[in-house]
Backbone bond lengths (Angstrom), bond angles and torsions (degrees), N, CA, C in turn:
res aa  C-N    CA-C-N  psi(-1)  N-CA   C-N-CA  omega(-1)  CA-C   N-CA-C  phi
1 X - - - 1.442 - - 1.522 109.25 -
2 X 1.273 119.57 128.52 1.271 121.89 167.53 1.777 129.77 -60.86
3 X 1.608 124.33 112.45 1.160 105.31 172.54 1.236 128.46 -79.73
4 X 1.452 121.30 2.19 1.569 111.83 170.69 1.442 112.87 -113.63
5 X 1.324 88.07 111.69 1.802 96.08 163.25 1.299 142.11 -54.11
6 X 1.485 95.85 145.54 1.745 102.45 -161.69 1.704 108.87 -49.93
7 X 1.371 117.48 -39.20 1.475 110.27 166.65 1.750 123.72 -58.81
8 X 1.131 104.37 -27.58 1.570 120.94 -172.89 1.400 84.36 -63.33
9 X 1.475 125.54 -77.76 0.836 129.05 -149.24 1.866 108.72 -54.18
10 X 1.511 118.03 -57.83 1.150 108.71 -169.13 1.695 113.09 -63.40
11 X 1.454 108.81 -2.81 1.517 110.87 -178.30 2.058 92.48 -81.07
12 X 0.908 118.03 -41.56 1.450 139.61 -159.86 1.950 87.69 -56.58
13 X 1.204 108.54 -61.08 1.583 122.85 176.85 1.880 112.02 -65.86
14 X 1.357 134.78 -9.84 0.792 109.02 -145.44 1.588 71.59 -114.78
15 X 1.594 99.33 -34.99 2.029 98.48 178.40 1.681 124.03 -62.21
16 X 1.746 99.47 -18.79 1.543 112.82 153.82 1.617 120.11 -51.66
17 X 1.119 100.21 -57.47 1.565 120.58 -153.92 2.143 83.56 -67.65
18 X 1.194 88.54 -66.00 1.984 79.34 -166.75 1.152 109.04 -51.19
19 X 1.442 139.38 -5.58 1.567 134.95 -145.25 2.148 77.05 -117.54
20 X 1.008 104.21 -38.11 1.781 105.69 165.52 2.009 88.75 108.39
21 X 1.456 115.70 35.88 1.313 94.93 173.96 1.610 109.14 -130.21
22 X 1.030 114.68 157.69 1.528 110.57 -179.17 1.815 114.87 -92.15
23 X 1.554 84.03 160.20 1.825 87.33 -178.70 1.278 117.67 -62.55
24 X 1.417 116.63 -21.12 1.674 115.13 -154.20 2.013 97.30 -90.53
25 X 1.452 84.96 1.68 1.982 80.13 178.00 2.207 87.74 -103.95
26 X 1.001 127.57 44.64 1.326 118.53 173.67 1.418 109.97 -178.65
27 X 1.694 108.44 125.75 0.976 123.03 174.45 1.437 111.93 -105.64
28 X 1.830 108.44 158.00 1.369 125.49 -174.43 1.645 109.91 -145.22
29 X 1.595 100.27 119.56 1.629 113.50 -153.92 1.119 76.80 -125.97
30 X 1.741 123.54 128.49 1.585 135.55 -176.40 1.210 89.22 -90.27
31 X 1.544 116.54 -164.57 1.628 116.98 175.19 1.578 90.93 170.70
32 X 1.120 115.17 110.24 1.671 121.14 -162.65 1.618 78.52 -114.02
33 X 1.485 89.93 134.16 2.015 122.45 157.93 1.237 97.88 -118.16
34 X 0.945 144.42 19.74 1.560 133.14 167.10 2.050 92.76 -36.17
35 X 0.939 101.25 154.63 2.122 102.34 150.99 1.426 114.49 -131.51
36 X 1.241 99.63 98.56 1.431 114.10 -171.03 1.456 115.58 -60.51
37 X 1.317 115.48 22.15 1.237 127.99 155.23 1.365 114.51 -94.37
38 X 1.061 106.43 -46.46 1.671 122.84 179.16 1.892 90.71 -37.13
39 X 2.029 80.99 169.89 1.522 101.61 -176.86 1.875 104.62 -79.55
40 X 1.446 117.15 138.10 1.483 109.82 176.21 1.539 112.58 -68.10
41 X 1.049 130.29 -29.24 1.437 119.24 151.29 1.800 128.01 23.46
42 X 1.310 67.55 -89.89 1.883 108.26 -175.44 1.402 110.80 -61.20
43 X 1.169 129.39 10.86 1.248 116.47 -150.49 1.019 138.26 -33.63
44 X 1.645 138.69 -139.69 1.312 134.54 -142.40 1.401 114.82 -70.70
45 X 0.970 121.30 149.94 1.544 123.51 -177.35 1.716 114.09 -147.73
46 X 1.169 124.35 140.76 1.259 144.92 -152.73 0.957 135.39 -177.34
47 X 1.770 140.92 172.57 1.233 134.67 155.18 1.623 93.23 -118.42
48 X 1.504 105.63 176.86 1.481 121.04 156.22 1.114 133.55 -123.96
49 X 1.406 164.75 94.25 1.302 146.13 -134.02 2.050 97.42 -109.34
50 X 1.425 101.98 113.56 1.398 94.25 179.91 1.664 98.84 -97.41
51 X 1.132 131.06 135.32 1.507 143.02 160.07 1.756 99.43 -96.87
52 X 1.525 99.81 156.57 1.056 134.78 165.96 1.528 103.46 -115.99
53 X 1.471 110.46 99.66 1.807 101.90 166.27 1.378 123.48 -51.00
54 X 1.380 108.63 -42.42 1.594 96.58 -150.75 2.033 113.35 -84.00
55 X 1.429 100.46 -13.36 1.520 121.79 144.29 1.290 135.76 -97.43
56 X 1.494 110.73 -3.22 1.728 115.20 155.09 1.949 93.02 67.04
57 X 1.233 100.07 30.82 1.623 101.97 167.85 1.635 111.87 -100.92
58 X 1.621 92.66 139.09 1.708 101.36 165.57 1.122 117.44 -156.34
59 X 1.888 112.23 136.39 0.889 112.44 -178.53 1.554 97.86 -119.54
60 X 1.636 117.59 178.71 1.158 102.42 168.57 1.753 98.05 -150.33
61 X 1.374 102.95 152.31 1.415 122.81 -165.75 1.343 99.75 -120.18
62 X 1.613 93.55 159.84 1.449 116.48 -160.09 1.881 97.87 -89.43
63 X 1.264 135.93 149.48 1.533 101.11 -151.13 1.707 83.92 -156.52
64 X 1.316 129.00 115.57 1.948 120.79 156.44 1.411 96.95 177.90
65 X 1.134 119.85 -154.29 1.782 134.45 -168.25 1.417 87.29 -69.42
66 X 1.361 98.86 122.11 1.884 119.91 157.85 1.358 101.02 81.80
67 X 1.138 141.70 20.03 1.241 144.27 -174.85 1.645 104.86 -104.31
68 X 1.173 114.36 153.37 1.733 126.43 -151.27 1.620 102.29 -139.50
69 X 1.432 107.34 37.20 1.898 104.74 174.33 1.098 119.09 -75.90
70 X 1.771 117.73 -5.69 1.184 117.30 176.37 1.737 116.34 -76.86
71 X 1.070 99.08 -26.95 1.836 104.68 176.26 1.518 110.74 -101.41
72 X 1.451 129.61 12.34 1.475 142.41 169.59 1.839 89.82 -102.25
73 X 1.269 121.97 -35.92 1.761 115.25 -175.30 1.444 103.54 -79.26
74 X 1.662 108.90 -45.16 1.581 109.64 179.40 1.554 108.43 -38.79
75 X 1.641 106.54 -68.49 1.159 129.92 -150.90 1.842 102.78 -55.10
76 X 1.355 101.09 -33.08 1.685 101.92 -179.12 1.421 110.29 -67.80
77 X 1.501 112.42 -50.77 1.309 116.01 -166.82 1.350 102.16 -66.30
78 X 1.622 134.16 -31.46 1.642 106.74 -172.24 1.727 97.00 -101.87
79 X 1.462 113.71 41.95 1.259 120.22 160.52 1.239 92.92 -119.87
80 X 1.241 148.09 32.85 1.306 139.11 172.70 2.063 126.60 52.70
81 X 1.380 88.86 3.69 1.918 102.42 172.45 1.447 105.56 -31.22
82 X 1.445 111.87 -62.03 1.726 117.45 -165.51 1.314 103.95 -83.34
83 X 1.184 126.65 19.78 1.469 130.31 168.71 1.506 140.85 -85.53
84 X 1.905 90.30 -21.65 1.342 99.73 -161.32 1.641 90.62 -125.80
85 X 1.647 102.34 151.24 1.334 106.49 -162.05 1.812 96.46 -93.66
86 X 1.385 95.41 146.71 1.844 92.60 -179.74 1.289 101.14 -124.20
């Protein structure tokens, strides 16, 4: 099951687009910890690790229901995070 939602996602592209960079320079690798033992309740739980190829940057965010990695990714990129090569 995917943890980022189809809205997440086109918000995810649109904070690309104003920042003036394209998707195909950034990848997004989900990574579900749900414990499917656990109570369904709680639902999904995860991180996401977004890279920037062409600076070989990655960070990764904390990622499921009620979770706000989209304004922890914003907040890096117009701090220049995915800018600098590591």
């Amino acid at each position: 099951m995917r943890l980022i939602e189809p809205d997440e996602h086109k918000d995810f592209l649109a904070t690309l687009g104003r920042s003036g960079l394209v998707e195909s320079d950034f990848a997004l690798l989900e990574t579900d910890t749900t414990d499917p033992k656990g109570d369904e309740n709680l639902g999904l739980q995860g991180y996401v690790t977004i890279a920037r190829l062409s600076t070989q940057v990655k960070r990764e965010y904390v990622i499921g229901d009620e979770s706000d990695w989209l304004q922890h990714f914003t907040r890096d990129l117009e701090a220049g995070v995915f800018n600098r090569r590591e």
